[in-house]
N, C-alpha and C positions, 0 to 999 in steps of 0.2 A: 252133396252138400248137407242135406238134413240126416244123414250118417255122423257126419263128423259135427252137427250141433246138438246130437244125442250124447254122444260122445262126451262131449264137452258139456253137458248138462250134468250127467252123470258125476262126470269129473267133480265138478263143482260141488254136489250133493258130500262125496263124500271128504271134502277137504271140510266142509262146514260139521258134517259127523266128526271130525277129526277135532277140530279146534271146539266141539263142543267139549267134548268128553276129557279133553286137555284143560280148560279152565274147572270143570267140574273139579278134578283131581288135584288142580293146585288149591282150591278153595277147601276141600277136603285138607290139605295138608297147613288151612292157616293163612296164606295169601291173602293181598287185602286188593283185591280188583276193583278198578276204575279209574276214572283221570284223577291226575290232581286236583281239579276244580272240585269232583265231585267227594273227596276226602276231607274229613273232620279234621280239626286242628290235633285234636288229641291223638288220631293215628298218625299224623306226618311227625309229630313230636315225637312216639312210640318209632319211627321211622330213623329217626338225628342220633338219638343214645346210641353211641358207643356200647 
């Protein structure tokens, strides 16, 4: 059993490397990350235009 919650530890480590370096790269390209609560009115506007 403490095999497979190494395992599964590991696992976890690198899904969280993974989704780091993933939001990295979209914020790099411009992305405006967060909820909507935490968004300014001027980027959900910048968001509506066509």
């Amino acid at each position: 059993m403490g095999i497979l919650a190494t395992m599964a530890q590991h696992e976890r480590k690198l899904i969280a490397d993974r989704t780091k370096k993933a939001l990295v790269e979209k914020k790099k390209r411009g992305f405006v990350l967060g909820t909507l609560a935490d968004l300014h009115a001027s980027i959900l506007q910048l968001e509506c235009i066509p």
